[in-house]
C-alpha positions in Angstrom: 6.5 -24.7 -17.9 7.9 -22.9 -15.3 6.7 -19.3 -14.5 7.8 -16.8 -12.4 4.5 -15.5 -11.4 3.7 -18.8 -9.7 6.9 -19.5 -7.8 6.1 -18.9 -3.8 8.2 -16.2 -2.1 9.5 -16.4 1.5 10.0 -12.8 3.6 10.7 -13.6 7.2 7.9 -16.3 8.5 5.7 -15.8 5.5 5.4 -18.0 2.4 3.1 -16.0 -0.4 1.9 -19.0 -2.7 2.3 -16.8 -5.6 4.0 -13.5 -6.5 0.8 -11.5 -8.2 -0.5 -9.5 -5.2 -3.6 -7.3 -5.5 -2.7 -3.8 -4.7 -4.5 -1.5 -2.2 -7.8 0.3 -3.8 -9.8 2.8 -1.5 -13.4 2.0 -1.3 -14.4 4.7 0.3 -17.5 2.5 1.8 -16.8 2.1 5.7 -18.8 3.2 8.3 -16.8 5.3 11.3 -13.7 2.9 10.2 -15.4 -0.2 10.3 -15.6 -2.3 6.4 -18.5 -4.6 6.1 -19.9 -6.6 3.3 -19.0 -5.1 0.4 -14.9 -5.4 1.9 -15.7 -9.1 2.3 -17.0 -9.5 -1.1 -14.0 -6.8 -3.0 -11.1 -8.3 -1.5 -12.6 -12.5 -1.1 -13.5 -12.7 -4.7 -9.6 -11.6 -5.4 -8.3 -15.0 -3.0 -11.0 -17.1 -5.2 -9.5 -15.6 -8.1 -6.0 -16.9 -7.1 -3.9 -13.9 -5.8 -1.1 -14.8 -3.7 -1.2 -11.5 -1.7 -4.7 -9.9 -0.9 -3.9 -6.2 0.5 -6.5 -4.0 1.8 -7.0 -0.6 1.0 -5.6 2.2 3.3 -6.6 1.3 6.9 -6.3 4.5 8.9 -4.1 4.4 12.3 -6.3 7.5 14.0 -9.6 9.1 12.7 -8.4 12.3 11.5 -5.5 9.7 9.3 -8.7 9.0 6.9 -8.9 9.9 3.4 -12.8 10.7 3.7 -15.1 9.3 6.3 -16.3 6.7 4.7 -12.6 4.7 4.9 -12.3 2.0 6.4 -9.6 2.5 10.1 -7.9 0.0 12.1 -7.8 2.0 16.0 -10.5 0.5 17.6 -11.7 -3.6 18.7 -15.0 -3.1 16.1 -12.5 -2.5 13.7 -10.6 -5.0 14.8 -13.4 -7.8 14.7 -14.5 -7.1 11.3 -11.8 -7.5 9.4 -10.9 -11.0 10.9 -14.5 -12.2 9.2 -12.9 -11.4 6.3 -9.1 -12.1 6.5 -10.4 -15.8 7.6 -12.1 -15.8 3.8 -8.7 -15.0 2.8 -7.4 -17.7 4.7 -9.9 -20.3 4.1 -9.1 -19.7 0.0 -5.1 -20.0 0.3 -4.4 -16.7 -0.1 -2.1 -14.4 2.1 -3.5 -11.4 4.1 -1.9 -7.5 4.1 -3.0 -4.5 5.9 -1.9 -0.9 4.5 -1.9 1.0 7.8 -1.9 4.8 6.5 -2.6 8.6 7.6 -3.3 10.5 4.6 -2.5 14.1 6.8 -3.3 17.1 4.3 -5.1 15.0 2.0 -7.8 14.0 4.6 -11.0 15.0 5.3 -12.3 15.1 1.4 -15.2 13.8 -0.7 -15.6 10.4 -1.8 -14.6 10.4 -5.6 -18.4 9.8 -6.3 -19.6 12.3 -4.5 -17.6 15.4 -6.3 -14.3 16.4 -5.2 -12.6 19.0 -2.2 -12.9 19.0 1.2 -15.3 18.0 3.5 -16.5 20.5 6.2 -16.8 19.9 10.2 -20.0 20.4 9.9 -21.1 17.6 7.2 -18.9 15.1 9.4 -15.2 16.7 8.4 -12.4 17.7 10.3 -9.2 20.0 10.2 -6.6 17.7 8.4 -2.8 18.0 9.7 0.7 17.8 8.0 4.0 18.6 8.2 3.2 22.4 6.9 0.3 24.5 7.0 0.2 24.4 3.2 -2.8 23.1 1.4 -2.7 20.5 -1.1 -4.5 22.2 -4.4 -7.3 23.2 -3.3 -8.0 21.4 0.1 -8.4 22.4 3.4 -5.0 24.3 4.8 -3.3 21.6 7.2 -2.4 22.6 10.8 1.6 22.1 11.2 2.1 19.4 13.5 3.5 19.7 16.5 7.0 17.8 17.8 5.5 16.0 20.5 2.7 15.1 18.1 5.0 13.9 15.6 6.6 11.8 18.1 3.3 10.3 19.1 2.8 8.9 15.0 5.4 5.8 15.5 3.1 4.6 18.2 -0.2 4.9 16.6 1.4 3.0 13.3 2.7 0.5 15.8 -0.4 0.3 17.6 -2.3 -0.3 14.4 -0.1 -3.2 13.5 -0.8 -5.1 16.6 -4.3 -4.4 16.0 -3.8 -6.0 12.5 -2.1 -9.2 13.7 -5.0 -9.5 16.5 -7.5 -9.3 13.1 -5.5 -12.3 11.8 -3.3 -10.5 9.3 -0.2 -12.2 8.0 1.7 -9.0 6.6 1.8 -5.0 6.9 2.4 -2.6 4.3 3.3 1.1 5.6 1.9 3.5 3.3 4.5 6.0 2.8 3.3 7.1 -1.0 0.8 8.8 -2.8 0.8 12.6 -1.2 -0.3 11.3 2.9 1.3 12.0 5.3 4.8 10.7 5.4 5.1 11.2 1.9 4.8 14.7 2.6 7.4 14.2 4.9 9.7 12.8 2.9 9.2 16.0 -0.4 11.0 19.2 0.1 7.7 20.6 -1.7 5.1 19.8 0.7 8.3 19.6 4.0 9.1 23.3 5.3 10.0 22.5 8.7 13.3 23.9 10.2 13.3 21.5 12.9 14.5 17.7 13.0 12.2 16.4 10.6 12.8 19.0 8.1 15.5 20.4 5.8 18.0 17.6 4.9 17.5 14.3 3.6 18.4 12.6 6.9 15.6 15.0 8.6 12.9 14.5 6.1 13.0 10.8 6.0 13.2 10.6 9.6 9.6 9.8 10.6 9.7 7.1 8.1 12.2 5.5 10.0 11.1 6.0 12.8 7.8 4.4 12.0 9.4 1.3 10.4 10.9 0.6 13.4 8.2 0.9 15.6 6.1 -0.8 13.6 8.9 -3.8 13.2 9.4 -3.7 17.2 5.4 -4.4 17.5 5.2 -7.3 15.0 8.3 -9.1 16.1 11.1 -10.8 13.8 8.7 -13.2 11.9 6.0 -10.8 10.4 6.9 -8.9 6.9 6.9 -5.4 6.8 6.5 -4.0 3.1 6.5 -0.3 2.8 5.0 1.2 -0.2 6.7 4.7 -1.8 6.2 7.0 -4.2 9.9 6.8 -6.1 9.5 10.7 -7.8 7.0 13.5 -7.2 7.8 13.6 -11.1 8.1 17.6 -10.9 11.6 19.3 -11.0 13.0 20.3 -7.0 10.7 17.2 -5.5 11.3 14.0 -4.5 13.0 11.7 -7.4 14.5 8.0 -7.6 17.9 8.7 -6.5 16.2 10.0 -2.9 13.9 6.4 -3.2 17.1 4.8 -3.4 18.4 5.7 -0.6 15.3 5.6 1.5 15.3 2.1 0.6 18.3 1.4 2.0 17.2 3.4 5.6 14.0 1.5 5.5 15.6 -1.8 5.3 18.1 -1.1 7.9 14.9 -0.2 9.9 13.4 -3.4 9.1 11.1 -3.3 6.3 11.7 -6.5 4.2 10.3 -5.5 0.5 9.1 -1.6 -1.3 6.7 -1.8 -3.4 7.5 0.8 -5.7 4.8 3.3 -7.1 5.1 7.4 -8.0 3.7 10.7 -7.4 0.5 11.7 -5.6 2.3 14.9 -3.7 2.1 17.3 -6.5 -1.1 18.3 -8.2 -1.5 18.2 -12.0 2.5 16.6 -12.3 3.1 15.4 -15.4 3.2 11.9 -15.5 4.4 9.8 -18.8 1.6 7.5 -18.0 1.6 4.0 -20.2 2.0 -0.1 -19.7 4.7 -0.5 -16.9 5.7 2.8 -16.6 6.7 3.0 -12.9 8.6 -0.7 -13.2 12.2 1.0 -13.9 12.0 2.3 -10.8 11.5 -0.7 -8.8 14.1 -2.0 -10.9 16.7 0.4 -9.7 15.7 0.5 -6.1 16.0 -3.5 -6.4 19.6 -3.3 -8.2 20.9 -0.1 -6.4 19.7 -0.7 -2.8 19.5 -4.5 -2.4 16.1 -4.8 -1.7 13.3 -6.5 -2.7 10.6 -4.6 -4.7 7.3 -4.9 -6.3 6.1 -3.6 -9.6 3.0 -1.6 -9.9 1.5 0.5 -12.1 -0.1 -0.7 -15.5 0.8 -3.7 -15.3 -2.1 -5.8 -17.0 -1.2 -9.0 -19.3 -0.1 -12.3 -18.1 3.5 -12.3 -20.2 4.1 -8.6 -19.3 4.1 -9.3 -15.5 6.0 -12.6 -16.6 8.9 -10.3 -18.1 8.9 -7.8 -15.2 9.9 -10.6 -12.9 11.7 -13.3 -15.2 14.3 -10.3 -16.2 14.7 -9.2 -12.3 12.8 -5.7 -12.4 10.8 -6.6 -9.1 10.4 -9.6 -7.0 6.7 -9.6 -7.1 4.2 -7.6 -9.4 1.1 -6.3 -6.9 -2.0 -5.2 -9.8 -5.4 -3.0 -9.4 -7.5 -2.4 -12.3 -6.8 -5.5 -14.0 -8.0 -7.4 -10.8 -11.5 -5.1 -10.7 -11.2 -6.0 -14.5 -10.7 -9.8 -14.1 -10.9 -10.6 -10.5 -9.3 -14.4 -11.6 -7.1 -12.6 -13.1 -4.0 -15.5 -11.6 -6.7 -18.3 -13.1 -6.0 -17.0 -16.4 -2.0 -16.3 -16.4 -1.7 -19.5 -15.6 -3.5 -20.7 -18.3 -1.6 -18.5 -20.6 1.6 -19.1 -19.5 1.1 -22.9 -19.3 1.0 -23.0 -15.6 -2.3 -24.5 -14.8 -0.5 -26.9 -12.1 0.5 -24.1 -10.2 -3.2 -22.8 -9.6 -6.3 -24.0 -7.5 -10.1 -23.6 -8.9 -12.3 -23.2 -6.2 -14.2 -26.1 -6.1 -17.3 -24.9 -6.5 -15.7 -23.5 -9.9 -14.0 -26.7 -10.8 -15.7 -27.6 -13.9 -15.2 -24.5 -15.6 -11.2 -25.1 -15.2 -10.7 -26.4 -18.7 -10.1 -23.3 -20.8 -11.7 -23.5 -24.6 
């Protein structure tokens, strides 16, 4: 049988064996930037398990871009050196390697999840988060407003963490433009009050996004993908909604991103989201249909024939997947077994005799 899941998919100098691609997930378990062995053992047993595309969570372009201080950052060499111990894991198990370069502005500086919730103070290893308004996100720390000239300096430090990626042996960036950080806050009229360039209308609003695509593009050359990830709707009445994403796909693929992976909200706190199975597919399916760009499919996405459907019918071009991989990290192992694709899959040879499925 033919499946859809398992076909390989080209973007620029890049073939991805197979289109199920494990999604970023914060691990909030760096130390000053730097992920160790617990990043080698999260993202490796995902390539083991078969994913085409192993993406790691939100790598920070500067130190104050962190969501806590324990993420993990890509602006230094230590940085640098660490993840190429484990992108040549990736490697060495056929699987494709992503970073998510990200600055999370007004939602940075705050507890790990485990450790309670709010900010964290400059005293207990903090700092004084930044945005494109002073205006707090619930009940964190009030950004400081940015600055022009230190708006203009953002392209760079994106760029600059792309080169750094490639030197750690990655084979694709994603931008993280979603999910409430920085540029996403950017992009809202909720969380954007500025009455200069980058605020206001449309064209101002999505500027830095641009503007970062591009830089980042320059610094990787022609032959590197460049995936962008956005939220498509704040899903609250006056915010950001699909028909904005829309557009913002086309700018971002003028600018030289090559495929959105399509998520939602994250700017807005306590919006009400219809969560259920697939929920957030439609809208990669429009941007995909509307725009003319390739998309992937997140959000809920967690049985073999579902993810099947979402490409098979032309909803996204690949189908990226979180908690089913922490679930089931050979998650790909068993689609294929489902979906009577077994030829198009690999065991690990050390897990070779436990191929044949009961």
């Amino acid at each position: 049988m033919t499946s859809e899941l398992f076909t390989p998919i080209t973007l620029r100098g890049t073939t991805v064996r197979n289109r199920i691609w494990v999604s970023p997930m914060c691990q909030y378990s760096a130390t000053d930037g730097v992920p160790d062995d617990w990043h080698l053992v999260h993202l490796g047993q995902f390539a083991a398990g078969g994913a085409g595309l192993v993406m790691t969570e939100a790598a920070a372009v500067v130190p104050e871009g962190r969501i806590s201080p324990q993420d993990a950052g890509i602006w230094n060499d230590e940085q640098v050196a660490a993840w190429r111990r484990i992108v040549e894991f990736l490697h060495a198990r056929g699987a494709t390697a992503a970073m998510q370069l990200a600055h999370a502005g007004r939602k940075a500086s705050t507890v790990r999840p485990w450790d309670g919730t709010g900010p964290v103070a400059p005293d207990d290893g903090g700092w004084t988060p930044v945005g494109p308004s002073p205006e707090a996100f619930a009940d964190y720390t009030e950004p400081q407003e940015l600055t022009a000239q230190e708006i203009a300096e953002l392209p760079a430090a994106f760029a600059a963490g792309a080169r750094r990626a490639l030197a750690a042996g990655f084979d694709v960036v994603e931008l993280h433009l979603a999910h409430g950080y920085l540029v996403h806050q950017f992009l809202s009229p909720l969380s954007n009050r500025r009455t200069d360039s980058y605020g206001g209308s449309f064209e101002n609003r999505v500027r830095l996004a641009v503007e970062i695509t591009a830089a980042v593009r320059a610094a990787v050359g022609d032959d590197v993908p460049v995936l962008a990830r956005i939220s498509a709707t704040d899903w609250t009445e006056g915010g950001w909604d699909d028909y904005d994403s829309v557009a913002l796909a086309r700018a971002l693929a003028a600018a030289g991103a090559d495929l959105v992976d399509t998520s939602s909200g994250g700017n807005v706190p306590q919006a009400e989201i219809p969560v259920g199975p697939g929920y957030q597919v439609p809208f990669a399916e429009r941007i995909r249909r509307e725009a003319g760009v390739p998309t992937g499919a997140v959000g809920l996405i967690t049985e073999p024939d579902q993810a099947e459907k979402v490409l098979a019918t032309g909803q996204a071009d690949v189908v990226l997947l979180a908690r089913a991989f922490l679930r089931d990290p050979h998650w790909p192992l068993r689609a294929a077994h489902e979906l009577g694709a077994d030829d198009d899959v690999t065991w690990p040879a050390q897990y070779a005799r436990a191929a044949r499925w009961p």
